[in-house]
ZALUM-948863 format. One record per residue: residue in three letters; x, y, z of N, C-alpha, C, CB in turn. Coordinates in nm, 4 decimals. Glycine has a CB too. Example, Ala and Ser with C-alpha at 12.3 -4.5 7.8 and 13.67 -1.06 7.14 Angstrom:
# residues 2
- ALA,1.3190,-0.5690,0.7800,1.2300,-0.4500,0.7800,1.3200,-0.3300,0.7800,1.1308,-0.4473,0.9046
- SER,1.2850,-0.2250,0.7080,1.3670,-0.1060,0.7140,1.2900,0.0030,0.7870,1.4084,-0.0598,0.5725
# end
This chain:
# residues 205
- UNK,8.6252,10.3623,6.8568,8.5261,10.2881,6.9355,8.5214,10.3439,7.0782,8.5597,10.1355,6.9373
- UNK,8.3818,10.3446,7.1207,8.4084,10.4445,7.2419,8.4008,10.3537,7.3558,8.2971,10.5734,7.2587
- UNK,8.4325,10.3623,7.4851,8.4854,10.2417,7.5873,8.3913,10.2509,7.6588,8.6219,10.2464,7.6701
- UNK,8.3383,10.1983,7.7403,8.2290,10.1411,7.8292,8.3557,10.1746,7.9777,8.1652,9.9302,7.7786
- UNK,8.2567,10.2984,8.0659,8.3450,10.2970,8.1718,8.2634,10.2853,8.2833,8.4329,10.4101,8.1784
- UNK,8.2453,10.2604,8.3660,8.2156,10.2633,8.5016,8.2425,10.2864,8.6149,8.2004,10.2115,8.5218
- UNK,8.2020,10.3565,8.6623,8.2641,10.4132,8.8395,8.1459,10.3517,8.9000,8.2798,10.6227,8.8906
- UNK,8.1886,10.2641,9.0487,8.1547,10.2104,9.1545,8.1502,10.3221,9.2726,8.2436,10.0989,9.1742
- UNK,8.0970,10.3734,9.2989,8.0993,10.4804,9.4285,8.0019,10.4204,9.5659,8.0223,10.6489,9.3680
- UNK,7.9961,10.4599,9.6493,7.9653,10.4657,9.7278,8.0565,10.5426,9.8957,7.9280,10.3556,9.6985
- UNK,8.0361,10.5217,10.0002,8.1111,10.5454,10.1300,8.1991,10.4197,10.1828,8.0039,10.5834,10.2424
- UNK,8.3004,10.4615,10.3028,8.3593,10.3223,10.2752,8.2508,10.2536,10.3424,8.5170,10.2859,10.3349
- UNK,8.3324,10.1238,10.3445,8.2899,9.9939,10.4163,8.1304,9.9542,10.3054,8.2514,10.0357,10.6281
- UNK,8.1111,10.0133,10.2254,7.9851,9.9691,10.1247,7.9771,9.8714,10.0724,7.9618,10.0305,10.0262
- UNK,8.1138,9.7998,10.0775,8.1233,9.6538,9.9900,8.1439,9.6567,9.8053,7.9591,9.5696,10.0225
- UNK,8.2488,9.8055,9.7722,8.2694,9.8147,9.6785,8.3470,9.7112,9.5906,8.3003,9.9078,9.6894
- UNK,8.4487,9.7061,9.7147,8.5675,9.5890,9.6026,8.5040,9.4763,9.6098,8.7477,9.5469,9.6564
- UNK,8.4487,9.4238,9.6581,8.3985,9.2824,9.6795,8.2923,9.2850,9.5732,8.3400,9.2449,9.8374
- UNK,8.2108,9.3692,9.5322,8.1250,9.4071,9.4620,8.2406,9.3944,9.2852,8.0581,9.5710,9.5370
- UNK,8.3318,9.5009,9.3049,8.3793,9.4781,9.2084,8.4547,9.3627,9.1491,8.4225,9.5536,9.2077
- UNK,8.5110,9.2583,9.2338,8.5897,9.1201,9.2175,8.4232,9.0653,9.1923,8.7093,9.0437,9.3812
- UNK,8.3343,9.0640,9.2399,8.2157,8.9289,9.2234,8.1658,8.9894,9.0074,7.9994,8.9641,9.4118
- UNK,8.1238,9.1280,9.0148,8.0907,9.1474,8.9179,8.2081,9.1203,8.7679,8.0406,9.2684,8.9519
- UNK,8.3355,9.1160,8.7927,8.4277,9.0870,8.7221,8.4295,8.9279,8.6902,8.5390,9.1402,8.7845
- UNK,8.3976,8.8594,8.7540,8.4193,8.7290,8.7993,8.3294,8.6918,8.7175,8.4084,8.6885,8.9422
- UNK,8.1993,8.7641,8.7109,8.0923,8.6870,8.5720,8.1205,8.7334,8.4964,7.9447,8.6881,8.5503
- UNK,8.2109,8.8426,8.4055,8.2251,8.8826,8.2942,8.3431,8.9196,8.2643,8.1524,8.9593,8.2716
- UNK,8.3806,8.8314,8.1812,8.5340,8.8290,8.1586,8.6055,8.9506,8.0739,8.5652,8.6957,8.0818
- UNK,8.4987,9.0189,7.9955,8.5422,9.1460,7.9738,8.5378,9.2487,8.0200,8.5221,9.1738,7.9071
- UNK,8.5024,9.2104,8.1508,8.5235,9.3680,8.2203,8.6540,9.3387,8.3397,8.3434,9.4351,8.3186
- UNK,8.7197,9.4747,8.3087,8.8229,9.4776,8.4068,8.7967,9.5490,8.5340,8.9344,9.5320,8.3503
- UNK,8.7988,9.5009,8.6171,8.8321,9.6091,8.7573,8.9690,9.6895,8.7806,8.8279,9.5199,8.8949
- UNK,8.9456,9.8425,8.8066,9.0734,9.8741,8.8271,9.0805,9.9294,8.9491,9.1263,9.9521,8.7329
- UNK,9.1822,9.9398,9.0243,9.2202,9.9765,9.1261,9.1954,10.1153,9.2150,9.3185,9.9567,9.0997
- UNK,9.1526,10.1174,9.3154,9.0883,10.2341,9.3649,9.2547,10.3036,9.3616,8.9842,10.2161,9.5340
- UNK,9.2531,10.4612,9.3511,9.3498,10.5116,9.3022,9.3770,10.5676,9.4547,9.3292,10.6035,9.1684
- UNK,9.3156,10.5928,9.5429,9.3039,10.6639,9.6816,9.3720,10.5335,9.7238,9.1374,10.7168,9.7569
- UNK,9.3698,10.4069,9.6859,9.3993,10.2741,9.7958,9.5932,10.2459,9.7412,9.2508,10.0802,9.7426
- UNK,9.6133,10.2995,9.6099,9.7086,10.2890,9.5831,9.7937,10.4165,9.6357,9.6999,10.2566,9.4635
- UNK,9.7940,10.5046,9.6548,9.8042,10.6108,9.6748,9.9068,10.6261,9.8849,9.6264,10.6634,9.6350
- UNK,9.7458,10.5649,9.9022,9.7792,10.5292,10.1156,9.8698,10.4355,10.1126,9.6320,10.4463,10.2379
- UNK,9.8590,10.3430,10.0042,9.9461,10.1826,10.0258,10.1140,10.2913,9.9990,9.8936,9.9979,9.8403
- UNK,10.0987,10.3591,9.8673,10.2640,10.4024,9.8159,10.3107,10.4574,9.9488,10.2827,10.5392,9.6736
- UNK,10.2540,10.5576,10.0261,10.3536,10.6463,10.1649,10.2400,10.5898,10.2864,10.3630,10.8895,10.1521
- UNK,10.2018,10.4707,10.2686,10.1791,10.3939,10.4516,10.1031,10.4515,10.4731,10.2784,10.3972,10.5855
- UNK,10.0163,10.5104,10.4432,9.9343,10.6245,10.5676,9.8542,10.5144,10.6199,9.8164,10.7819,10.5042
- UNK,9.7927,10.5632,10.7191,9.6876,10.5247,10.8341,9.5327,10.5210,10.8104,9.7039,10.6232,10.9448
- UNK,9.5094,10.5825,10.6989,9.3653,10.6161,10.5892,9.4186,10.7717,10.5543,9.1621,10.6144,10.6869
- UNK,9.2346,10.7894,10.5389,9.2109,10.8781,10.4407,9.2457,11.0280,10.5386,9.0421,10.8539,10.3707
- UNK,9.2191,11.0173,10.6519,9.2411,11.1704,10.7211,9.3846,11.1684,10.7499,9.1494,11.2042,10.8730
- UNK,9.5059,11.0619,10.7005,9.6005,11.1547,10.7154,9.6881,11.1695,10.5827,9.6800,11.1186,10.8349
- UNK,9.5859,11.1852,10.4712,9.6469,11.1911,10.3119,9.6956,11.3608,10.3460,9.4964,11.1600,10.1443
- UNK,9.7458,11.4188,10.2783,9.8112,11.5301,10.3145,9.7497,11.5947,10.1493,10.0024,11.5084,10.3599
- UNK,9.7421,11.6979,10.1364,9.7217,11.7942,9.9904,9.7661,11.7575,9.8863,9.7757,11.9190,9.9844
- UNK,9.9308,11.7367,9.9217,9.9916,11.6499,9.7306,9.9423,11.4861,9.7144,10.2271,11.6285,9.7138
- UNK,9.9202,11.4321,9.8653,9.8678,11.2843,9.7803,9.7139,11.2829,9.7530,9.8984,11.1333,9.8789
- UNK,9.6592,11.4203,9.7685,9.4962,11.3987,9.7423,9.5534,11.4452,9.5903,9.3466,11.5143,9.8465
- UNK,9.5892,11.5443,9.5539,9.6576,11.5744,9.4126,9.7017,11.4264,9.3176,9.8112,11.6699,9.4505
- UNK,9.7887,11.3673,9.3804,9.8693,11.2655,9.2774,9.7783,11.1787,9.2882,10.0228,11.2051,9.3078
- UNK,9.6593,11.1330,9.3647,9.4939,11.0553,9.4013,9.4764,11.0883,9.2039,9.3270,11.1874,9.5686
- UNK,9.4266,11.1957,9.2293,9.3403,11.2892,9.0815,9.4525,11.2502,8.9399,9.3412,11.5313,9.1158
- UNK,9.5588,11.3040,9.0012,9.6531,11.2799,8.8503,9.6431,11.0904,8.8167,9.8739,11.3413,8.8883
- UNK,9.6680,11.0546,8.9152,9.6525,10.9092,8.8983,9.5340,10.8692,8.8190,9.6445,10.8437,9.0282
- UNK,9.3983,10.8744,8.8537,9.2734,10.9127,8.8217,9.2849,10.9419,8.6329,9.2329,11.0581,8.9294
- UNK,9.3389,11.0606,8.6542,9.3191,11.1137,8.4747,9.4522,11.0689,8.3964,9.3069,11.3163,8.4510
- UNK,9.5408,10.9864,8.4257,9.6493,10.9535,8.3550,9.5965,10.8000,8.3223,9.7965,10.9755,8.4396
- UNK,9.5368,10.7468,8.3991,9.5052,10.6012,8.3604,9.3402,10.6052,8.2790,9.5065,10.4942,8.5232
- UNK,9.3097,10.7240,8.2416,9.2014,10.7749,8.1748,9.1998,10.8213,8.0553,9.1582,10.8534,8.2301
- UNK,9.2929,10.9017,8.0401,9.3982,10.9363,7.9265,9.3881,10.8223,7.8649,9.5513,10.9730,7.9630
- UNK,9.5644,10.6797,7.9221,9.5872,10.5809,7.8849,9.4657,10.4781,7.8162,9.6485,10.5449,7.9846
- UNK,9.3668,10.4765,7.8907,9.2780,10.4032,7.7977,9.2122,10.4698,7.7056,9.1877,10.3377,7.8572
- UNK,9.1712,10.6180,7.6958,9.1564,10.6798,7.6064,9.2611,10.6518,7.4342,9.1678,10.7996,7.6840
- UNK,9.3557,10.6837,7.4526,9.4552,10.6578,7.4036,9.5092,10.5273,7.3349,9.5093,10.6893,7.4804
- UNK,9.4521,10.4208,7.3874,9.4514,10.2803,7.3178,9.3421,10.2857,7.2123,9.4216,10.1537,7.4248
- UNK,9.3977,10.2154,7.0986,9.3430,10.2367,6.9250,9.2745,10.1429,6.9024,9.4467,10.2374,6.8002
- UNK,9.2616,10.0044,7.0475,9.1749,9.9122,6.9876,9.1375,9.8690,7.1158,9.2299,9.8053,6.8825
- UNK,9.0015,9.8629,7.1793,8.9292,9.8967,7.3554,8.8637,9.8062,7.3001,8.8416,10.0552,7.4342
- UNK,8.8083,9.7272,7.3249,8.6890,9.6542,7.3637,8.6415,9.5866,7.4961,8.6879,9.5680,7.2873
- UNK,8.7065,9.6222,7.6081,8.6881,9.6170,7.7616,8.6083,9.6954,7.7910,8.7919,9.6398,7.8437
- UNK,8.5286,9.6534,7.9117,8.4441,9.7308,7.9982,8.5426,9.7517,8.1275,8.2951,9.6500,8.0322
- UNK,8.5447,9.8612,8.1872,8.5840,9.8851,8.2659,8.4872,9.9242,8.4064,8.6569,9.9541,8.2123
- UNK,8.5656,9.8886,8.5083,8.5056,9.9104,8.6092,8.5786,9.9878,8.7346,8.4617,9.7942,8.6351
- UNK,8.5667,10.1070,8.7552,8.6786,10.1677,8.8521,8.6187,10.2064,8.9846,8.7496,10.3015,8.7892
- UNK,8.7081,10.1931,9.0940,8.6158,10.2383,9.2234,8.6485,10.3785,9.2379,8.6475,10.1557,9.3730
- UNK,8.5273,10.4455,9.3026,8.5743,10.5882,9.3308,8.5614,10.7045,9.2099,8.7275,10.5754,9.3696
- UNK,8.7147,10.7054,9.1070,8.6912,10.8095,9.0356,8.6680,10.9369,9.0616,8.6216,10.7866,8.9843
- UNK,8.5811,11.0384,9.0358,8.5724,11.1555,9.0620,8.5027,11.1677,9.2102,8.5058,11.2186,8.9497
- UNK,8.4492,11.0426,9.2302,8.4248,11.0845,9.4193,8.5476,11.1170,9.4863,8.3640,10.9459,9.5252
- UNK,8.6639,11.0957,9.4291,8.8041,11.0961,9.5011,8.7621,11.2785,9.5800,8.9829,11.0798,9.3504
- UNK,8.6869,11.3616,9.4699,8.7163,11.4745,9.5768,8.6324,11.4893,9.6650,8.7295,11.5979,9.5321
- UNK,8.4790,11.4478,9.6419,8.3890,11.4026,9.8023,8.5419,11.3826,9.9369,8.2719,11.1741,9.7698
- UNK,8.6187,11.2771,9.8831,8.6618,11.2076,10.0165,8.7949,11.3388,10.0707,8.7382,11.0074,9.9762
- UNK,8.8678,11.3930,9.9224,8.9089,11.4720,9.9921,8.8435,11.6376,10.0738,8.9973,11.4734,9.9177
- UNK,8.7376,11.6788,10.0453,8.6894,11.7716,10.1457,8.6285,11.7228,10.2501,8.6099,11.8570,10.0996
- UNK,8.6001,11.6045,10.2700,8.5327,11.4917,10.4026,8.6826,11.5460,10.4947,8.5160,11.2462,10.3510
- UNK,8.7768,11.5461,10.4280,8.8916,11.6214,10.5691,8.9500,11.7280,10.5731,9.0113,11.5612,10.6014
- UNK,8.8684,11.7817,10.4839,8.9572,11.9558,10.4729,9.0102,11.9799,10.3529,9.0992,11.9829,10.5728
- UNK,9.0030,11.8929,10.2498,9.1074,11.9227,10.1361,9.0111,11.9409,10.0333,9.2247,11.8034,10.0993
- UNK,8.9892,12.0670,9.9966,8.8796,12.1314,9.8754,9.0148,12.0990,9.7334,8.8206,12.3716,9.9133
- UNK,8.9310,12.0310,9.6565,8.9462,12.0216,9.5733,8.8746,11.9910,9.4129,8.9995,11.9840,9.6194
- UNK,8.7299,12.0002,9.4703,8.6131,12.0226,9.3941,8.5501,12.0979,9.2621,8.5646,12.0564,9.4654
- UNK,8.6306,12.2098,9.2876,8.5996,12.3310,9.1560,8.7261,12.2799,9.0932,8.5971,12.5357,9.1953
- UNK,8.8235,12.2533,9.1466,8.9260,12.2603,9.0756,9.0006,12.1060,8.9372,9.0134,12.2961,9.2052
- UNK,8.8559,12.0480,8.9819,8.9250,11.9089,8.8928,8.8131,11.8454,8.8550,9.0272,11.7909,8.9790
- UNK,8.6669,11.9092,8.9200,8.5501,11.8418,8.9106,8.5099,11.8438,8.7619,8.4471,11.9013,9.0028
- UNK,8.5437,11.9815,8.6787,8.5175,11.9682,8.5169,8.6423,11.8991,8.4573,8.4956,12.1247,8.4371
- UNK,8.7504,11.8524,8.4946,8.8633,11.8048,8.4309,8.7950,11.6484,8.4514,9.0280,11.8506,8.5054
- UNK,8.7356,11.6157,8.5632,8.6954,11.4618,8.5770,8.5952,11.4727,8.4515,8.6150,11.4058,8.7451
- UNK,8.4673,11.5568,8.4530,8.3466,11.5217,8.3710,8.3981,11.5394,8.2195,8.2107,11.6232,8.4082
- UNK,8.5206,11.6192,8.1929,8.5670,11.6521,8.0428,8.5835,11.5058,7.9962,8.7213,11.7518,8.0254
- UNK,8.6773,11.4763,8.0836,8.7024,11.3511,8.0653,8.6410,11.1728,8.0033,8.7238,11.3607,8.1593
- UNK,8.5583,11.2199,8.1088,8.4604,11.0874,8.1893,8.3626,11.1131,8.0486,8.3613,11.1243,8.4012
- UNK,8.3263,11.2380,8.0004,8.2799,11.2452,7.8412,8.2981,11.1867,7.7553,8.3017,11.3209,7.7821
- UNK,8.4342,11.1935,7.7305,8.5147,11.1212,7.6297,8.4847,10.9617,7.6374,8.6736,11.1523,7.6557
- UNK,8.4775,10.9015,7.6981,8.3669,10.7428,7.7616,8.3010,10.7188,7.7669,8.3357,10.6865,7.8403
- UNK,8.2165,10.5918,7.7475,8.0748,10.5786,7.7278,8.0654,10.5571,7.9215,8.0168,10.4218,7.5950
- UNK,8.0302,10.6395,7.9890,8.0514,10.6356,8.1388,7.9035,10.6377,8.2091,8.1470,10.7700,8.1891
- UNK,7.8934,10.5178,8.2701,7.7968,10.4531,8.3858,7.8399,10.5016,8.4994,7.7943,10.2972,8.4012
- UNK,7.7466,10.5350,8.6270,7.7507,10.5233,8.7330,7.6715,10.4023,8.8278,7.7275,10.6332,8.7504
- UNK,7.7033,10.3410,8.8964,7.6428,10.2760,9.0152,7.7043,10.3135,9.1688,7.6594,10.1220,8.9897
- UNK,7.6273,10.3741,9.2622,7.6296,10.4406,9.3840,7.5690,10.3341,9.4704,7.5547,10.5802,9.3844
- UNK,7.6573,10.2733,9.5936,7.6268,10.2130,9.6500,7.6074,10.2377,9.7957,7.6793,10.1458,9.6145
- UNK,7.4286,10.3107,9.8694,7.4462,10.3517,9.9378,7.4267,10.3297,10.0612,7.4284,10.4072,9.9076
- UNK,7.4936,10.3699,10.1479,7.4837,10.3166,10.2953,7.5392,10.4194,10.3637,7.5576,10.1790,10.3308
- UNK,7.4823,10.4484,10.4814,7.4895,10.5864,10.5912,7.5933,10.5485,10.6622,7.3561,10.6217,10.7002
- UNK,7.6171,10.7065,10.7119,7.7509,10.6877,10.8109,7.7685,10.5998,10.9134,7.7779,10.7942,10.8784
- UNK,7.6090,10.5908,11.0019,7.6454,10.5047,11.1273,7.6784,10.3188,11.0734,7.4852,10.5208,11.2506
- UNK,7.6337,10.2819,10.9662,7.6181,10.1634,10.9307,7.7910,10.1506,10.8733,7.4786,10.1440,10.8209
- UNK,7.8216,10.2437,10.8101,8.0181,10.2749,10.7352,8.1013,10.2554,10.8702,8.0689,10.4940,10.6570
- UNK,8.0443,10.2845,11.0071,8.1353,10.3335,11.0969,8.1189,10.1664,11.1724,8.0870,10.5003,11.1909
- UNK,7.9948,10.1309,11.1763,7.9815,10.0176,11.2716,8.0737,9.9108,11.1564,7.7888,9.9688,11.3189
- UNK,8.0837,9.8725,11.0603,8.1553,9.7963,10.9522,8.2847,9.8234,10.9591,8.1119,9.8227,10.8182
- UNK,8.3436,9.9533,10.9827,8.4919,9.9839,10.9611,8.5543,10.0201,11.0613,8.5200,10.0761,10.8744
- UNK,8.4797,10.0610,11.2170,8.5795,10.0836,11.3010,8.6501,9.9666,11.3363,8.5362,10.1457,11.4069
- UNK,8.6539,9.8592,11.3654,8.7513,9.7363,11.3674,8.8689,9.7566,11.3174,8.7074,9.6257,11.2999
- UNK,8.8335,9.7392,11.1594,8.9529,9.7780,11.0867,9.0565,9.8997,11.1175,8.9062,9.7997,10.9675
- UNK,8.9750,10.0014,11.1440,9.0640,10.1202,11.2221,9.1051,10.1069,11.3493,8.9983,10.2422,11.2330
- UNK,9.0584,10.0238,11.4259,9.1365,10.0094,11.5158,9.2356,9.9512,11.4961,9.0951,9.9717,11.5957
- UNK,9.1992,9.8471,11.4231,9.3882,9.7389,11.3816,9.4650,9.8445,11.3611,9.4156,9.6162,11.2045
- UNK,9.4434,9.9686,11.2232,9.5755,9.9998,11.2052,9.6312,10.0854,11.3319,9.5883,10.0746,11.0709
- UNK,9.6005,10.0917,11.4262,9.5961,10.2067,11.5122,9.6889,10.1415,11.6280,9.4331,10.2577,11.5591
- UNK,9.7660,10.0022,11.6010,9.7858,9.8726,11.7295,9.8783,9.9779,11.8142,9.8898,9.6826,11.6747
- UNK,10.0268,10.0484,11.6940,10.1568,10.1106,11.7280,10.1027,10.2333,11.8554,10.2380,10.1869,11.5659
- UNK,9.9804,10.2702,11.9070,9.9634,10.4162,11.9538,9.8962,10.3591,12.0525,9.8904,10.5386,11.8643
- UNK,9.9345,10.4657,12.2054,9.8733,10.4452,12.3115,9.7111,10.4745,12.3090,9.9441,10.5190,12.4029
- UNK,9.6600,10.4674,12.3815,9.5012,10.4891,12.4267,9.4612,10.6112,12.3752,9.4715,10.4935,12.5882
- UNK,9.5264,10.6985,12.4571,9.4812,10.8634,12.4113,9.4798,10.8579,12.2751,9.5888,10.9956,12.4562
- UNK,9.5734,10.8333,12.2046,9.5811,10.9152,12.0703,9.4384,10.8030,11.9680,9.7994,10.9061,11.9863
- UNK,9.4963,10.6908,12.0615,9.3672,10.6047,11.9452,9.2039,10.6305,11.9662,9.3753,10.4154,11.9692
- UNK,9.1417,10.6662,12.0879,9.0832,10.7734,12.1297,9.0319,10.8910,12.0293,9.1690,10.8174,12.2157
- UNK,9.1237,10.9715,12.0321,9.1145,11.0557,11.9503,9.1317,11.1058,11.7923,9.1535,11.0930,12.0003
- UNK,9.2110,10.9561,11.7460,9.2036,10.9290,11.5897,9.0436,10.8757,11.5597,9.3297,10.7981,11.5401
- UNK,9.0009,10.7744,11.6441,8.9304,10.6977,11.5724,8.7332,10.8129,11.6029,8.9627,10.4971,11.6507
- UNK,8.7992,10.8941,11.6273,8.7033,10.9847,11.6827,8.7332,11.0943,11.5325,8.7473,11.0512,11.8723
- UNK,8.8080,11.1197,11.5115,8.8091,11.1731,11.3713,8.7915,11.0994,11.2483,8.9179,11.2281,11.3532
- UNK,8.8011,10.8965,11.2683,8.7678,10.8473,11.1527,8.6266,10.8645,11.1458,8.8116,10.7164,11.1346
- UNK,8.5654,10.8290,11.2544,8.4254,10.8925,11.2814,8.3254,11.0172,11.2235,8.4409,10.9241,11.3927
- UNK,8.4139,11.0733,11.2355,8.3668,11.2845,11.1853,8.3736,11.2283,11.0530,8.5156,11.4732,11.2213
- UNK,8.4914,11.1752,11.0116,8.5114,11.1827,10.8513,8.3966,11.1197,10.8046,8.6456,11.1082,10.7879
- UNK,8.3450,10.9905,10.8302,8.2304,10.9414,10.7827,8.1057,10.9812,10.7647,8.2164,10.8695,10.8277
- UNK,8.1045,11.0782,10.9242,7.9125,11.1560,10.9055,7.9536,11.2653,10.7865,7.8233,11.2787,11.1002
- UNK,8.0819,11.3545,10.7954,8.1282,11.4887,10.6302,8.1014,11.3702,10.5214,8.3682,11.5738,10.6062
- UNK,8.1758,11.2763,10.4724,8.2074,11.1765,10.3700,8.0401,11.1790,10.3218,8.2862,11.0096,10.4348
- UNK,7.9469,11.1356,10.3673,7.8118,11.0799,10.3194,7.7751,11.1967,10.2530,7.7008,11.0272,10.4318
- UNK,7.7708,11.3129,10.3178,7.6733,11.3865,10.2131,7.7680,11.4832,10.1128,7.5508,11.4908,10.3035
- UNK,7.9053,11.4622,10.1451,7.9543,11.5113,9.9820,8.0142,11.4202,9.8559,8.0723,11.6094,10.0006
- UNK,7.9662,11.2708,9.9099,7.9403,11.1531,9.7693,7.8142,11.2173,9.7247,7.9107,10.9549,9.8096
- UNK,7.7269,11.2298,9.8232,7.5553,11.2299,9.7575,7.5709,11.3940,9.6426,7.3867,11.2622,9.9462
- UNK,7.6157,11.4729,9.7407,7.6327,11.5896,9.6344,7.7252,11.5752,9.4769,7.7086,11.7054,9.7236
- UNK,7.8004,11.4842,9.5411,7.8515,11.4761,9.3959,7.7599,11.3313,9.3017,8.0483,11.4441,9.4118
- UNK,7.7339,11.2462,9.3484,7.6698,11.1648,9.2455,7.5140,11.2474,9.2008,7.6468,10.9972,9.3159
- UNK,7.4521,11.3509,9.2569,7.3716,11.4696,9.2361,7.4020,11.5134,9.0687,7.4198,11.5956,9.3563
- UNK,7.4929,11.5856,9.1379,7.5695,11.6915,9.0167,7.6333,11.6255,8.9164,7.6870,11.7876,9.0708
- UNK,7.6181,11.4833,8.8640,7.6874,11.4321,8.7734,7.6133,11.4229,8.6699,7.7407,11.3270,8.8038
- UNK,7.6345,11.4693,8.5648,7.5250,11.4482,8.4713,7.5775,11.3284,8.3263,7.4819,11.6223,8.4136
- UNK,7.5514,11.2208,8.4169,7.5543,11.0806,8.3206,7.4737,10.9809,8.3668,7.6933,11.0105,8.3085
- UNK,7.4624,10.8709,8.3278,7.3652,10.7134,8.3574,7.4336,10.7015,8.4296,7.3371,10.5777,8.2657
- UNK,7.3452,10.7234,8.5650,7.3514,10.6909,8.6877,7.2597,10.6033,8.7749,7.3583,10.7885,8.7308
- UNK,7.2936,10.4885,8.8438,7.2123,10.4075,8.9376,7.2287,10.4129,9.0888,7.2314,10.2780,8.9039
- UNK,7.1204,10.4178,9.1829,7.1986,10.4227,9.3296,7.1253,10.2684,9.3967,7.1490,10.6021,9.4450
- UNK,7.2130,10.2061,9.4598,7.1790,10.0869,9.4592,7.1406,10.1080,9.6139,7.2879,9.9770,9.4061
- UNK,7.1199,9.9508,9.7552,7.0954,9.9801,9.9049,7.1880,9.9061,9.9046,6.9670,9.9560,9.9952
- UNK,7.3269,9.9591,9.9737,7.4213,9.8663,10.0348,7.4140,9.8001,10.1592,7.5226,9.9203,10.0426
- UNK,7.2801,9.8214,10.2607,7.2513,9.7760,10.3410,7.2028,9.6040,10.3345,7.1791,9.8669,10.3740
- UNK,7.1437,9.5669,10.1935,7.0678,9.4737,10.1942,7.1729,9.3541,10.2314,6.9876,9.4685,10.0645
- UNK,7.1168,9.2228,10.1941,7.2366,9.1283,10.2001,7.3320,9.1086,10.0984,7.1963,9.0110,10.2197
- UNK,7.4696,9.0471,10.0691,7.5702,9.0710,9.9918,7.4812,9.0393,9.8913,7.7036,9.0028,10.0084
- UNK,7.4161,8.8897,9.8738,7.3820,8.8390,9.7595,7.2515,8.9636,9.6916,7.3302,8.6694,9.7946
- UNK,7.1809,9.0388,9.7611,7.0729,9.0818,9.6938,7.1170,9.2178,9.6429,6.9473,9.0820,9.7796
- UNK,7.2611,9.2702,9.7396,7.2915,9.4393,9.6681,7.3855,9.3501,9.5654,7.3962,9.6045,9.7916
- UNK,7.4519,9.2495,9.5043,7.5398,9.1735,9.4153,7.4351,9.1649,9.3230,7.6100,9.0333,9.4654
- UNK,7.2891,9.1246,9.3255,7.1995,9.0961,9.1914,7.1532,9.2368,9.1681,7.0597,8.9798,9.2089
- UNK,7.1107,9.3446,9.2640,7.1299,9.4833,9.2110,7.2204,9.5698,9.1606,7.1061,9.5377,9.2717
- UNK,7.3607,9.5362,9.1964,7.4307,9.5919,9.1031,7.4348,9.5029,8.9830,7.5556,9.6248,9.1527
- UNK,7.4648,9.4180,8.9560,7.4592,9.3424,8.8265,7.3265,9.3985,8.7245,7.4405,9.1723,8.8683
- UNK,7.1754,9.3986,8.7867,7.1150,9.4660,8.6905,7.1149,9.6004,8.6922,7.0047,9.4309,8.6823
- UNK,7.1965,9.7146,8.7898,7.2668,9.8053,8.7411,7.3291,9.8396,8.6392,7.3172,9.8143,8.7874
- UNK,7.4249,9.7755,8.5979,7.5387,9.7815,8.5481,7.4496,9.7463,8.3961,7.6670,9.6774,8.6222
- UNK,7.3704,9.6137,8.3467,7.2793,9.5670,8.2553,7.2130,9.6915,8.2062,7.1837,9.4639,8.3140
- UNK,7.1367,9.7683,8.3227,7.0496,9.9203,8.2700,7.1052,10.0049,8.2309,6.9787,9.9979,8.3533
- UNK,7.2605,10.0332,8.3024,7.3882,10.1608,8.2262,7.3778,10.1219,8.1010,7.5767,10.1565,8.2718
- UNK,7.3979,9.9969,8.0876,7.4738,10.0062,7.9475,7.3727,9.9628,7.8342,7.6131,9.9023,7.9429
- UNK,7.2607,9.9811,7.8725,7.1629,9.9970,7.8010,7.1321,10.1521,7.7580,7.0634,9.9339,7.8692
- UNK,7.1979,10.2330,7.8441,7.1589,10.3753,7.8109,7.2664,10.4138,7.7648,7.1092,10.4665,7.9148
- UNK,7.4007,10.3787,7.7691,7.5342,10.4967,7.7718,7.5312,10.4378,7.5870,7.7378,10.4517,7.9170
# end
């Protein structure tokens, strides 16, 4: 039986997880799983995404295709799944320098084959990601004097205007049922567009 998968993408601050807890919440067979980039910063503390280093954008991906595998691998699926991110994981890692694109982008789609696999893209531009999330970056930033916070939150910045257009290139180049939703609108109206998102995937996959 082939599994009903879904990747949630978008940039941050789009209102993915919240998106994904509300859409779980009406349907009891679908699971949300855990952004693998969020487990990843949480295991070695980091500060975000520009100070993941090369092996945790790596163990990001292995994480990614081992819990892909694993449901592959179960003999009796009848869950829908719902995952954030997924193969955007490498959008976010060249958003800071870390190419990893040629090198895992057909290991994601080999994969993501093997699944009956939906997309929904939830989109919203850098300046709107940056006005939503610099707060939050400033919190984690309390431990550091002026200068350096200055000059971090000036690179969370950069990362966001790179970040936008190598999601778009990759939800481009994906060749599956794909939806791009406006994460700008209000919660409740991008929440009834992804929901009949998700209704139109799985009408096609």
């Amino acid at each position: 039986m082939a599994v009903e998968y879904f990747i949630l993408a978008g940039p941050q601050a789009a209102g993915k997880s919240t998106l994904a807890k509300r859409l779980c919440g009406q349907d009891s067979g679908m699971i949300s799983l855990e952004e693998s980039r969020q487990i990843i910063v949480h295991k070695y503390q980091r500060k975000g995404a520009i100070f993941m280093t090369n092996l945790d954008e790596i163990e990001v991906v292995h994480h990614d295709m081992t819990r892909m595998f694993t449901i592959l691998g179960q003999d009796q699926n009848d869950h829908l799944y719902l995952d954030e991110t997924n193969v955007f994981t490498l959008g976010h890692a060249r958003a800071h320098g870390i190419d990893l694109l040629e090198g895992y982008f057909k290991q994601y789609c080999d994969l993501l084959a093997r699944l009956q696999t939906g997309i929904v893209f939830v989109d919203v531009p850098p300046d709107i990601s940056w006005e939503r999330r610099r707060h939050r970056y400033t919190q984690r930033l309390w431990d550091l004097n002026d200068e350096e916070k200055q000059d971090i939150m000036a690179r969370y910045e950069a990362y966001l205007e790179r970040l936008y257009p190598e999601l778009l290139a990759i939800f481009n180049r994906l060749d599956f049922p794909k939806v791009k939703i406006d994460g700008m609108s209000h919660p409740e109206q991008t929440f009834r567009e992804a929901s009949q998102a998700l209704r139109h995937l799985r009408g096609q996959i």
